[in-house]
LUMMIZA-832281 format. One record per residue: residue in one letter; z, y, x of N, C-alpha, C, O in turn. Coordinates in steps of 0.2 Angstrom, whole numbers, padded with zeros to 4 digits, always signed. Example, Ala and Ser with C-alpha at 12.3 -4.5 7.8 and 13.67 -1.06 7.14 Angstrom:
<recs>
a+0039-0028+0066+0039-0022+0062+0039-0016+0066+0042-0017+0071 s+0035-0011+0064+0036-0005+0068+0039+0000+0064+0040+0006+0067 
</recs>
This chain:
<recs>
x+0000-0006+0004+0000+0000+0000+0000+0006+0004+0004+0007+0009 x-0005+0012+0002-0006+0016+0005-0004+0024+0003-0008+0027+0000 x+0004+0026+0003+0004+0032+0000+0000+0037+0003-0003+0036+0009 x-0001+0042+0001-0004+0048+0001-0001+0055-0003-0003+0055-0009 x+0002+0057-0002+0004+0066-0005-0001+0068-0009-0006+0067-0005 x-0002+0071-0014-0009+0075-0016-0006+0081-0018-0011+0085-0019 x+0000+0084-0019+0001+0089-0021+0008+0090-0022+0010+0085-0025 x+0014+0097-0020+0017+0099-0022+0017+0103-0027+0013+0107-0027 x+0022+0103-0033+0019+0109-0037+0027+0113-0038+0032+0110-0040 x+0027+0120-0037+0032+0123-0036+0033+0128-0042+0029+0128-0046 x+0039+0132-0042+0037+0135-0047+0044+0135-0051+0045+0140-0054 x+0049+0131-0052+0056+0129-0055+0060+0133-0050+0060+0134-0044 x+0065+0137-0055+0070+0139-0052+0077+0136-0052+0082+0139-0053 x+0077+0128-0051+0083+0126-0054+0082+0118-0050+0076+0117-0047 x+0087+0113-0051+0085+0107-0052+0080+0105-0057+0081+0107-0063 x+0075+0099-0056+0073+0098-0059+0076+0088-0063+0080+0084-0060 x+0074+0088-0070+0081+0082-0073+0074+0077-0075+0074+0071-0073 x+0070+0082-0078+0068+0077-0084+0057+0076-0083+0055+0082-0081 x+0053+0072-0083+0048+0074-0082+0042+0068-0088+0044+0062-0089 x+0038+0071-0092+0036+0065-0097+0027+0068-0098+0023+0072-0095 x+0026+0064-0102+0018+0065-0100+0016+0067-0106+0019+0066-0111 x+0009+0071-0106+0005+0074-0114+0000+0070-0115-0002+0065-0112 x-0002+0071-0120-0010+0069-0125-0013+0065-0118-0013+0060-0116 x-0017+0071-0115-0022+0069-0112-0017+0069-0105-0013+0073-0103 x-0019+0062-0103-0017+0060-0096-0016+0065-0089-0011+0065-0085 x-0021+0068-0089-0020+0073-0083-0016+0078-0085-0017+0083-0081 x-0012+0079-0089-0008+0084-0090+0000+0082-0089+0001+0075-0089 x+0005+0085-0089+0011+0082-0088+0016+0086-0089+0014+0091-0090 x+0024+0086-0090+0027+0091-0091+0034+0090-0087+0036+0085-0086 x+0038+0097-0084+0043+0095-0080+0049+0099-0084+0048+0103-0088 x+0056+0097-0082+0060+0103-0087+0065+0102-0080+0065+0097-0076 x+0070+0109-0081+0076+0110-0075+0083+0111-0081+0085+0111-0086 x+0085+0111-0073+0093+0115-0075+0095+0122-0080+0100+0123-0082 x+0089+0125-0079+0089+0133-0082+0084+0132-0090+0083+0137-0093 x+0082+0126-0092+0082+0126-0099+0074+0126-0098+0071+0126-0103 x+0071+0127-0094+0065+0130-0092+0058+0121-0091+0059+0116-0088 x+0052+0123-0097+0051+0118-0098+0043+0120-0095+0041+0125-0097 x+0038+0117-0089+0033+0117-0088+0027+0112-0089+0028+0106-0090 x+0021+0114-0088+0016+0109-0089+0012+0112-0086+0010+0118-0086 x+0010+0105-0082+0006+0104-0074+0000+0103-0075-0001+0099-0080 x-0004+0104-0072-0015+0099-0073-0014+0095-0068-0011+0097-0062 x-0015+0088-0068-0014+0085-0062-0022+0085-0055-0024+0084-0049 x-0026+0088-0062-0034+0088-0057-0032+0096-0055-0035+0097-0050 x-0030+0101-0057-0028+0105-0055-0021+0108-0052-0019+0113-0052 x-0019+0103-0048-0010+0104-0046-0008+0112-0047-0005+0113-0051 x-0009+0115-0044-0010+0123-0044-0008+0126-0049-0006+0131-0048 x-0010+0123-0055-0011+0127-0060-0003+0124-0067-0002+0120-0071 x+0000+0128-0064+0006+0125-0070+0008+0133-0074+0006+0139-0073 x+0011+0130-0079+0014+0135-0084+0020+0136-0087+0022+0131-0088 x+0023+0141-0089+0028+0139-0094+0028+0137-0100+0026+0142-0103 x+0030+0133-0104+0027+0133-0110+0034+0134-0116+0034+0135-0122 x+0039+0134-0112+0044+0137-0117+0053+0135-0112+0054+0130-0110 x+0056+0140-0113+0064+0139-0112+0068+0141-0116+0068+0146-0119 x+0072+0135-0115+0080+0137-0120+0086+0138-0115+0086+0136-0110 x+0092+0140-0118+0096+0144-0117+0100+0141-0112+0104+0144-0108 x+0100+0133-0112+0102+0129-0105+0101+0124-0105+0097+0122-0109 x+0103+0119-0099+0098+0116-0096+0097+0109-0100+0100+0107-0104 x+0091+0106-0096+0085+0101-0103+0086+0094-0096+0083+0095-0091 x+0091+0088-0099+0089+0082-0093+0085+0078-0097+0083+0074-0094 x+0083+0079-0104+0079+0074-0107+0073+0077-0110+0073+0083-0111 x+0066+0074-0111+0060+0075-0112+0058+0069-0116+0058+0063-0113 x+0054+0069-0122+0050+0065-0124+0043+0068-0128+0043+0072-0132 x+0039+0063-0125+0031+0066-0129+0030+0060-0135+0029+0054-0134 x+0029+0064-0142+0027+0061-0144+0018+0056-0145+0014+0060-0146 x+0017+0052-0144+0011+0049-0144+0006+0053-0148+0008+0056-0153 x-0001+0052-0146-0004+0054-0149-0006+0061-0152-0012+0062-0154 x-0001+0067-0152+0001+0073-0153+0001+0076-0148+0001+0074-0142 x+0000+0083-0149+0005+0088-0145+0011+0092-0144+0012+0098-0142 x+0018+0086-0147+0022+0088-0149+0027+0085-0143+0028+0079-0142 x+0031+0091-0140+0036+0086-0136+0042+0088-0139+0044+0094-0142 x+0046+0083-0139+0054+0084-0138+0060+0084-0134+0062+0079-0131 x+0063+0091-0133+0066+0092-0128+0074+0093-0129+0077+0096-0134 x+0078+0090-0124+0084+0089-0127+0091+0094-0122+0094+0094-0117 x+0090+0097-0128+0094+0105-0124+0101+0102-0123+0104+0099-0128 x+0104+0103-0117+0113+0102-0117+0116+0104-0122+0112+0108-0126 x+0123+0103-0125+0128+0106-0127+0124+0109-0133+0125+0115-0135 x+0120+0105-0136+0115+0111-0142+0113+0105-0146+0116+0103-0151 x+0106+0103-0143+0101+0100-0150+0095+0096-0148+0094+0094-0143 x+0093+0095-0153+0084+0094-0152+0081+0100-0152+0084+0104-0155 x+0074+0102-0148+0069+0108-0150+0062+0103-0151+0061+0100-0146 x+0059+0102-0155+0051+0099-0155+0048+0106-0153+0051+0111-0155 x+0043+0105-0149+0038+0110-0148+0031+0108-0147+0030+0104-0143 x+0026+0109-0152+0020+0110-0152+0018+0116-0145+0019+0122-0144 x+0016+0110-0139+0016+0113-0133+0009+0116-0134+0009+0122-0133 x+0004+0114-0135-0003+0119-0138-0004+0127-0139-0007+0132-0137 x+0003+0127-0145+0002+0131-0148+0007+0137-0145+0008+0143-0145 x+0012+0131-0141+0017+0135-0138+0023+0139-0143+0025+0144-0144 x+0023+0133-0146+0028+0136-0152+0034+0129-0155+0031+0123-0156 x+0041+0131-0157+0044+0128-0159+0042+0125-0165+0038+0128-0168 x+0043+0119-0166+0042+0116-0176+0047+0114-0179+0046+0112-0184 x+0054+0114-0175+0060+0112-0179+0064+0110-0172+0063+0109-0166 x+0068+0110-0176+0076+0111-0170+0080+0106-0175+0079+0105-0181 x+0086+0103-0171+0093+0100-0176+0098+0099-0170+0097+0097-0164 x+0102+0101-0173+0110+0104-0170+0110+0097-0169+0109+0093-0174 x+0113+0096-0163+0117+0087-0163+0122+0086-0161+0126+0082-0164 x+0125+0089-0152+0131+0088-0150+0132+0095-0146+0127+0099-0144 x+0139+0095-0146+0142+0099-0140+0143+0096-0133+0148+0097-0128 x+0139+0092-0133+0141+0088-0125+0132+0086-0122+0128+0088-0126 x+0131+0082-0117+0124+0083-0114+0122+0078-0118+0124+0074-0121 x+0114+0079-0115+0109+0075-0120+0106+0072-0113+0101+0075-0110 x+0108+0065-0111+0105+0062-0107+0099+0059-0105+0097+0059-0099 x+0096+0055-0112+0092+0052-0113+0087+0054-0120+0090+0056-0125 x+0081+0052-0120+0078+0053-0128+0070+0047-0126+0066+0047-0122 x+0070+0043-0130+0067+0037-0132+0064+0036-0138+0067+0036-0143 x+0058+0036-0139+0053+0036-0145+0054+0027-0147+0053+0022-0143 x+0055+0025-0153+0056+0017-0155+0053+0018-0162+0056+0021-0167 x+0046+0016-0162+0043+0017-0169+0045+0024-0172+0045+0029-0169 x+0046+0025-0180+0045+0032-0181+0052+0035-0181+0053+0040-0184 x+0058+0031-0175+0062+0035-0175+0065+0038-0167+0062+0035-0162 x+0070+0043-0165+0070+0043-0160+0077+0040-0156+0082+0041-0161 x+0079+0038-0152+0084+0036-0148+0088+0040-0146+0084+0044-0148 x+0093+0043-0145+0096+0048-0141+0104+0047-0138+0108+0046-0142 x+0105+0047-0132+0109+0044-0126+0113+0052-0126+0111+0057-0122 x+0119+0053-0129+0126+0057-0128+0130+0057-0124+0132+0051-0123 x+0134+0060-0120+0140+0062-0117+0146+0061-0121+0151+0064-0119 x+0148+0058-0127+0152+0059-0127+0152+0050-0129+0157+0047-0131 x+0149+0048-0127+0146+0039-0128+0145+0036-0134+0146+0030-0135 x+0139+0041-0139+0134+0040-0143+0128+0040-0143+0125+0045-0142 x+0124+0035-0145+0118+0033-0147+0115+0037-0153+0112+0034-0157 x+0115+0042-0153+0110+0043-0162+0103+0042-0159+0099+0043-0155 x+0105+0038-0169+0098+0038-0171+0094+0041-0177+0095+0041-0183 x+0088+0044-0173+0086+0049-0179+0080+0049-0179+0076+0050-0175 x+0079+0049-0189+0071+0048-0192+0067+0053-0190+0067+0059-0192 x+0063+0052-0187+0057+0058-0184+0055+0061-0192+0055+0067-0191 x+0053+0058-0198+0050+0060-0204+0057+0066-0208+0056+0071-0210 x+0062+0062-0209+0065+0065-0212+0071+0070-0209+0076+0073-0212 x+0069+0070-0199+0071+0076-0195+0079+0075-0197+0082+0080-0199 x+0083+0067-0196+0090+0068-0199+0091+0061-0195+0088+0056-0194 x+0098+0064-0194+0101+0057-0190+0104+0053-0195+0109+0054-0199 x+0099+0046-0195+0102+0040-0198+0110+0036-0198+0114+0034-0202 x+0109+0038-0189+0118+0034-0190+0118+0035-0180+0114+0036-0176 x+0124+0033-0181+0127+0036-0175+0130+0030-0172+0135+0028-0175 x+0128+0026-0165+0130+0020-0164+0134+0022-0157+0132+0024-0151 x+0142+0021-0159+0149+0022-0152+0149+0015-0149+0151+0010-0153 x+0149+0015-0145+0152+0008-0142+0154+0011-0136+0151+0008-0131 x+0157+0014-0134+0158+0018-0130+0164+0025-0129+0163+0030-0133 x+0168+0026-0124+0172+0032-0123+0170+0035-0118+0173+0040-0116 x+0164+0033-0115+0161+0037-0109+0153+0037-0111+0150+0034-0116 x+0151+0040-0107+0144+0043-0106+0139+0038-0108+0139+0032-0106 x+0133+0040-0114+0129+0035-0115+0121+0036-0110+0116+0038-0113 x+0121+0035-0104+0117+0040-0101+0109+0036-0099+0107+0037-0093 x+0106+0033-0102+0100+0029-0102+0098+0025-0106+0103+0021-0108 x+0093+0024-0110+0092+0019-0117+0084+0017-0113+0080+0021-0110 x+0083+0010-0116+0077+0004-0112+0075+0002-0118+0079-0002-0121 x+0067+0003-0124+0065-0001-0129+0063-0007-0126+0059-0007-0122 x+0065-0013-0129+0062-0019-0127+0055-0019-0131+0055-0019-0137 x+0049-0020-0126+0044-0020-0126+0042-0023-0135+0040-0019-0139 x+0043-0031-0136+0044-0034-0142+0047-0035-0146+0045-0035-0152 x+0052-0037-0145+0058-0036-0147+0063-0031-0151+0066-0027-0148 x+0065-0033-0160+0068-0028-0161+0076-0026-0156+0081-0029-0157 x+0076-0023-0151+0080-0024-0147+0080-0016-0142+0075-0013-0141 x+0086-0015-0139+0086-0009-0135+0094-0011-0130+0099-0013-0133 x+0093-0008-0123+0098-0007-0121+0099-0001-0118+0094+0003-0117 x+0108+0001-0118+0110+0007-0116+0113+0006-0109+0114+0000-0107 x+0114+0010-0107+0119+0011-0099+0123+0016-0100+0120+0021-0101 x+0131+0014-0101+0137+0017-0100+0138+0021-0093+0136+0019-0088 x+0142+0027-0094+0146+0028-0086+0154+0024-0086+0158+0024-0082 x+0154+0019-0092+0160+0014-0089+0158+0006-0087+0162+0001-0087 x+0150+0007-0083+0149+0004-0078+0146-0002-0082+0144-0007-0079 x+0144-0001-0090+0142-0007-0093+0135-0005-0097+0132+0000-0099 x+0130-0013-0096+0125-0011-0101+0125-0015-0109+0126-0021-0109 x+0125-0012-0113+0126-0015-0120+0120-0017-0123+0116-0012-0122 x+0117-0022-0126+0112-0025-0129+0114-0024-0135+0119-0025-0136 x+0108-0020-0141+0108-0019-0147+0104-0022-0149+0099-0023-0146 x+0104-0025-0155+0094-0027-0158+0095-0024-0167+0100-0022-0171 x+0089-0025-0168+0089-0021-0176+0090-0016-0178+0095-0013-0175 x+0086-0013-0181+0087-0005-0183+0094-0002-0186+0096+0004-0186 x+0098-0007-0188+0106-0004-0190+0110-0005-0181+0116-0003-0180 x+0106-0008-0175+0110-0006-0170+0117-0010-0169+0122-0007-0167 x+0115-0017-0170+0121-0021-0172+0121-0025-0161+0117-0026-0157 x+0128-0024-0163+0130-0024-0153+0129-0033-0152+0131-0038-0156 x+0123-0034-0145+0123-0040-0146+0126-0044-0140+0129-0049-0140 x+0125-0040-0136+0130-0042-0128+0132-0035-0125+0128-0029-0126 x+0136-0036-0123+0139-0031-0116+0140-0034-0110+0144-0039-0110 x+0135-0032-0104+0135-0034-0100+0141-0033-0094+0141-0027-0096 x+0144-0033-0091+0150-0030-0085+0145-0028-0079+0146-0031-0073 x+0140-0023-0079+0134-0022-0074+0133-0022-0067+0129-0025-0063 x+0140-0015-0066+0139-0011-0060+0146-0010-0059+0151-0011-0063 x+0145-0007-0053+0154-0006-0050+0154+0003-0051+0157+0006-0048 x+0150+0006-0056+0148+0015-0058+0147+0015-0063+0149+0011-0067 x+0143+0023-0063+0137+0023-0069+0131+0020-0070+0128+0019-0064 x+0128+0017-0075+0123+0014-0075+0118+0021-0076+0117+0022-0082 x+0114+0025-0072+0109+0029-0074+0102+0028-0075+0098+0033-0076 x+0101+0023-0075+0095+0020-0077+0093+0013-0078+0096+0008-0076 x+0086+0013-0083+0085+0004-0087+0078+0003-0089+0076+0006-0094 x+0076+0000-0087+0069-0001-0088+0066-0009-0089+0068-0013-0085 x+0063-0012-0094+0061-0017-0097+0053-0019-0092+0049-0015-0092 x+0053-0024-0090+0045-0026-0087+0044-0026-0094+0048-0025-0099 x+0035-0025-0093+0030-0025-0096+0030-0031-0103+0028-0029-0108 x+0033-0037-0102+0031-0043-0102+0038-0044-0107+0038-0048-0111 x+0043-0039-0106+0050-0041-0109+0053-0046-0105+0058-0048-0108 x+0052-0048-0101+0055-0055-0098+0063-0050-0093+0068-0054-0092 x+0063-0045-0090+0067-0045-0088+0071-0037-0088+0066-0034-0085 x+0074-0034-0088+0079-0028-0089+0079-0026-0083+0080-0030-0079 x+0079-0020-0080+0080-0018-0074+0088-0013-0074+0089-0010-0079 x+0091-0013-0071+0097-0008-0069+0096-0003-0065+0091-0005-0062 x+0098+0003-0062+0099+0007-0057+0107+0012-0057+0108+0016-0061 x+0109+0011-0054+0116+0014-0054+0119+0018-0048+0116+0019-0043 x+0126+0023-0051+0127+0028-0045+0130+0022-0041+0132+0025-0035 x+0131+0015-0041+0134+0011-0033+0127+0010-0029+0127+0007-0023 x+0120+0011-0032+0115+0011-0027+0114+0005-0025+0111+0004-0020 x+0116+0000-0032+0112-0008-0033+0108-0007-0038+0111-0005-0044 x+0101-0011-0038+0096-0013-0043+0097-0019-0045+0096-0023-0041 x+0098-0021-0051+0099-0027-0054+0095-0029-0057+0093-0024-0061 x+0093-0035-0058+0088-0037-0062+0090-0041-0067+0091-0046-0064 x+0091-0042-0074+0095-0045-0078+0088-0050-0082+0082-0047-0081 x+0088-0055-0086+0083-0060-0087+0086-0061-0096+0090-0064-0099 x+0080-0057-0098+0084-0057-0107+0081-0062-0111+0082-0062-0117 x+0077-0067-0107+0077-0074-0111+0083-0079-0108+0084-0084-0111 x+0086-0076-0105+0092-0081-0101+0100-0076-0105+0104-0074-0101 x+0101-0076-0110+0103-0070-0115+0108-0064-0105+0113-0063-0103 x+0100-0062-0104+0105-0057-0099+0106-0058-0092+0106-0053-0088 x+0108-0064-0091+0110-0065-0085+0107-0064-0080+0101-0063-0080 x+0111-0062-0074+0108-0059-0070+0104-0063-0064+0105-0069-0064 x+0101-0060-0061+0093-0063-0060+0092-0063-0053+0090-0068-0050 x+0095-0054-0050+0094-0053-0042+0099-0048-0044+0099-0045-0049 x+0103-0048-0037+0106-0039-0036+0103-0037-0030+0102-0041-0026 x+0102-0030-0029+0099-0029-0022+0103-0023-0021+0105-0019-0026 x+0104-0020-0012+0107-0016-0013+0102-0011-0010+0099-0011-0005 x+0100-0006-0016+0093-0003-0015+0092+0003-0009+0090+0003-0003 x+0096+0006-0013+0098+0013-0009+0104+0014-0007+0108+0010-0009 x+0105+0020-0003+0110+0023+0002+0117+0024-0004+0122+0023-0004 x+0112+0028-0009+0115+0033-0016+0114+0031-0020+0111+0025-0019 x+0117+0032-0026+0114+0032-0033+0106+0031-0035+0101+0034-0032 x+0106+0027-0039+0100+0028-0040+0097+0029-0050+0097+0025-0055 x+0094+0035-0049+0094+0039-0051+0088+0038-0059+0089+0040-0065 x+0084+0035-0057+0080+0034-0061+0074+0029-0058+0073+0027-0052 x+0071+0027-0064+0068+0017-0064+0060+0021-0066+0060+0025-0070 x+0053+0016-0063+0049+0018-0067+0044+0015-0066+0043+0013-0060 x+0041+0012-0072+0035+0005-0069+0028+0009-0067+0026+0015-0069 x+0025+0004-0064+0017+0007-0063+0014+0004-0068+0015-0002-0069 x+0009+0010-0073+0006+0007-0080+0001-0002-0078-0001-0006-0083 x+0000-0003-0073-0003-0009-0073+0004-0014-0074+0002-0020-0075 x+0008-0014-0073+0014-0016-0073+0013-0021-0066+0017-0025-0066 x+0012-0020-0062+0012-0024-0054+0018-0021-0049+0020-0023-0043 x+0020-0016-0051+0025-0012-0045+0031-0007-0051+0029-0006-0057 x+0036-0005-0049+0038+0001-0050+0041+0002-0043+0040-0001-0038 x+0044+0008-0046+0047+0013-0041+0053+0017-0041+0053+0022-0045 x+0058+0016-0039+0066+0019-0038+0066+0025-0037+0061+0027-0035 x+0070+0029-0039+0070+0037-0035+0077+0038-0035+0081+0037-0040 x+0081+0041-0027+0087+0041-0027+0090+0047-0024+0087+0050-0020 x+0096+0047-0026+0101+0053-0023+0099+0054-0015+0100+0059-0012 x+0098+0049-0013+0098+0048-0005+0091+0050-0003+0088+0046+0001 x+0088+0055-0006+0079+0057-0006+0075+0055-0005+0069+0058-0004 x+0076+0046-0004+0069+0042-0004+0067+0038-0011+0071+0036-0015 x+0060+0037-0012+0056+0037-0018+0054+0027-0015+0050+0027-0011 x+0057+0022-0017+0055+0016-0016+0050+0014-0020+0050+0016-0026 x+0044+0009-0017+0040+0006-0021+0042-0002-0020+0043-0005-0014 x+0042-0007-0026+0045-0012-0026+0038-0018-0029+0036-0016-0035 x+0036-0022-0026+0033-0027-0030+0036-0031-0038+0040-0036-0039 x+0034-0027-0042+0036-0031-0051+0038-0038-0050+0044-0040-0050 x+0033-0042-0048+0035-0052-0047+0039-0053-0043+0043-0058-0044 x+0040-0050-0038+0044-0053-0031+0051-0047-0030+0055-0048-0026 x+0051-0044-0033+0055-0039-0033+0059-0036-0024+0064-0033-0022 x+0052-0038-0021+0051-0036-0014+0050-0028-0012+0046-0024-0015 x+0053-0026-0008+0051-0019-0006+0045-0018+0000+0044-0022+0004 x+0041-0012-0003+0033-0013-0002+0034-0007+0003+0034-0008+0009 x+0035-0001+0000+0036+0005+0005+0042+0009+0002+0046+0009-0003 x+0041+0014+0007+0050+0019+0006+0044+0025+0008+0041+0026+0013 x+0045+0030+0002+0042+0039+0004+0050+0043+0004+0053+0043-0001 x+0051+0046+0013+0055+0049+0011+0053+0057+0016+0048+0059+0019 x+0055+0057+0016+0054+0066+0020+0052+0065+0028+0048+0069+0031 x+0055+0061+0031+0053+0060+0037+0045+0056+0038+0043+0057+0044 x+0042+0051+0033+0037+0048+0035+0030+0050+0031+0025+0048+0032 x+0033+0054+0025+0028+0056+0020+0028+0060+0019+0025+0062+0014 x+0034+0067+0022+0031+0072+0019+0036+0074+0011+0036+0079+0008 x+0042+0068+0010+0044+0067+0003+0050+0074+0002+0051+0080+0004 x+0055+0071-0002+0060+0076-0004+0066+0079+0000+0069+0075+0004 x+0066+0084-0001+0074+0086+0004+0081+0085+0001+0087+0086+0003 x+0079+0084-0004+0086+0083-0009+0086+0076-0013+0081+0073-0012 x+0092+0074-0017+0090+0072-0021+0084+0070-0026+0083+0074-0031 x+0081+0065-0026+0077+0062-0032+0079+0060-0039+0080+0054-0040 x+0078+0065-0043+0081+0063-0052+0079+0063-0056+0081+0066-0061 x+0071+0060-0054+0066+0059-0059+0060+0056-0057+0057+0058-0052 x+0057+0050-0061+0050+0047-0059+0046+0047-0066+0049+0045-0072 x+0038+0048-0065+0035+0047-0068+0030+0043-0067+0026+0046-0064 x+0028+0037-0068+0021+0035-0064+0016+0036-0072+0018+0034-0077 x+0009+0039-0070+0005+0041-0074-0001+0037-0074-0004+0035-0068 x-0005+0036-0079-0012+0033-0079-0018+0036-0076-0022+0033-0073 x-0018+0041-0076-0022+0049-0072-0021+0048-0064-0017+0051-0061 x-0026+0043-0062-0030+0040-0056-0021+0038-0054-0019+0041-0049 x-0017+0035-0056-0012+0029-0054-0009+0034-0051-0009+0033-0044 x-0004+0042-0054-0003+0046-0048+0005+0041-0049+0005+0036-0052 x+0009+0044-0048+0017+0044-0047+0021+0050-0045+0022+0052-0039 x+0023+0052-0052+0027+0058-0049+0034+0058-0049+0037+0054-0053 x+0038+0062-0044+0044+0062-0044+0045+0070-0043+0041+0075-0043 x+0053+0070-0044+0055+0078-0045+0062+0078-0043+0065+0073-0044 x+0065+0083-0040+0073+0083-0041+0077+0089-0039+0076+0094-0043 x+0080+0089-0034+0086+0097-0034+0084+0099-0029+0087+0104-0027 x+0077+0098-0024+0072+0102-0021+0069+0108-0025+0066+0113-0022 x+0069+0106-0032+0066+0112-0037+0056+0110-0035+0052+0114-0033 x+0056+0104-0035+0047+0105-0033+0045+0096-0036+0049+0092-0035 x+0041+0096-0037+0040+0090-0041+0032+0088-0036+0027+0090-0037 x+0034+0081-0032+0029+0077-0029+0024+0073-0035+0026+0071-0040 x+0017+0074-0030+0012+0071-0036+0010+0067-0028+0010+0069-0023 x+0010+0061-0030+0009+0053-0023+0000+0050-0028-0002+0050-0034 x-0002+0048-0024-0008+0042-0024-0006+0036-0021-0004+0036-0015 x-0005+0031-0023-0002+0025-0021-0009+0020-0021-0010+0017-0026 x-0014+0017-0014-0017+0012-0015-0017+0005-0012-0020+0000-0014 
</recs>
């Protein structure tokens, strides 16, 4: 595998949390610390925008499919939908006084991972939260839809991940995961296995045909590790960690391919607490408290 840098893109005056993708492929969106939400051209790196901010800082982002509707998940506040097109708000809903860690699209409703160790869940149609799943007195800080399966898992900061299934959200296992927080979770392609990433800076691979069990532990990074992200072909993902190296990992073998970090590629100065890998020529983007969000060609 051959990384290549293709582009810095600058322009954030804060950390950068949250990063998700639009309609058309070559487009992308980043959000910070300071509430401030951007969109980038990937054939045009150079070319980014503001397309709207709120009053404080945004770790979560989801794009509706198919639309031009993103949903952004303001701390200490709400939901805001914005018609990024038009550059205009379409509805807001007040939800918590504490952060908004995670937001997950699951059929026509959406997921939402709370600080206070809440799950809502809320009908995109009827803009209203169905019900509120606690299993938790700490932090809900990552939500994984299982590919097939009526089924979703959360990661706790009481170091646990919880298996839910069915849309009433009925608790199916709790796993005992990590020796931290669990800040990231991601499902192979295939559903066959759960991935973990956590602040003790082990990747676990859990096997949810084996109700869970764990599979491999590996101790990935230095740091925490921050966030999980597959390559749309499903052959590889990619780690990104507190310890400012971006890993590439073989999907099957769960083998480490390469490591981008600032000394061999040019990568970040800070922490990494954000990945996107994108269909739009197989780039991979990362972002974090450097305030500058890398655009990689991986072949």
């Amino acid at each position: 595998m051959q990384p290549t840098k293709i582009a810095t893109l600058a322009g954030h005056q804060d950390s950068i949390y949250a990063l998700a993708p639009a309609k058309e492929a070559r487009y992308c969106f980043s959000a910070d610390g300071k509430g401030q939400i951007a969109q980038w051209d990937l054939q045009n790196p150079e070319l980014g925008s503001l397309i709207v901010q709120v009053p404080s800082s945004v770790y979560a982002l989801c794009h509706l499919p198919n639309t031009e509707e993103l949903i952004i998940g303001q701390n200490f506040e709400g939901l805001h939908q914005v018609n990024y097109a038009r550059r205009q708000e379409t509805r807001s809903l007040k939800l918590t006084d504490s952060y908004i860690f995670d937001i997950q699209l699951w059929g026509n409703e959406i997921l939402v991972a709370l600080g206070e160790g809440v799950v809502a869940m809320i009908d995109l149609e009827a803009w209203a939260v169905r019900k509120h799943i606690k299993a938790s007195e700490e932090s809900a800080r990552c939500i994984a839809i299982h590919p097939f399966k009526e089924e979703f898992a959360v990661g706790y900061s009481d170091h646990c991940i919880r298996i839910f299934e069915g849309r009433q959200g009925t608790l199916k296992h709790t796993i005992q995961a990590h020796k931290n927080s669990v800040f990231s979770l991601a499902y192979s392609p295939d559903g066959h296995f759960l991935l973990s990433g956590s602040r003790d800076a082990h990747l676990k691979i859990w096997d949810s045909r084996q109700d869970y069990a764990l599979h491999q532990s590996i101790v990935a990074h230095l740091f925490a590790i921050n966030r999980l992200a597959y390559s749309p072909d499903g052959r590889f993902f990619a780690t990104g960690s507190m310890d400012k190296a971006i890993k590439i990992w073989d999907a099957n073998t769960f083998q480490l391919l390469k490591v981008l970090d600032r000394a061999r590629h040019a990568g970040h100065g800070n922490s990494v607490n954000t990945l996107l890998w994108t269909p739009f020529q197989n780039y991979l983007l990362s972002a974090g408290d450097d305030r500058m969000v890398g655009v990689w060609a991986l072949e």
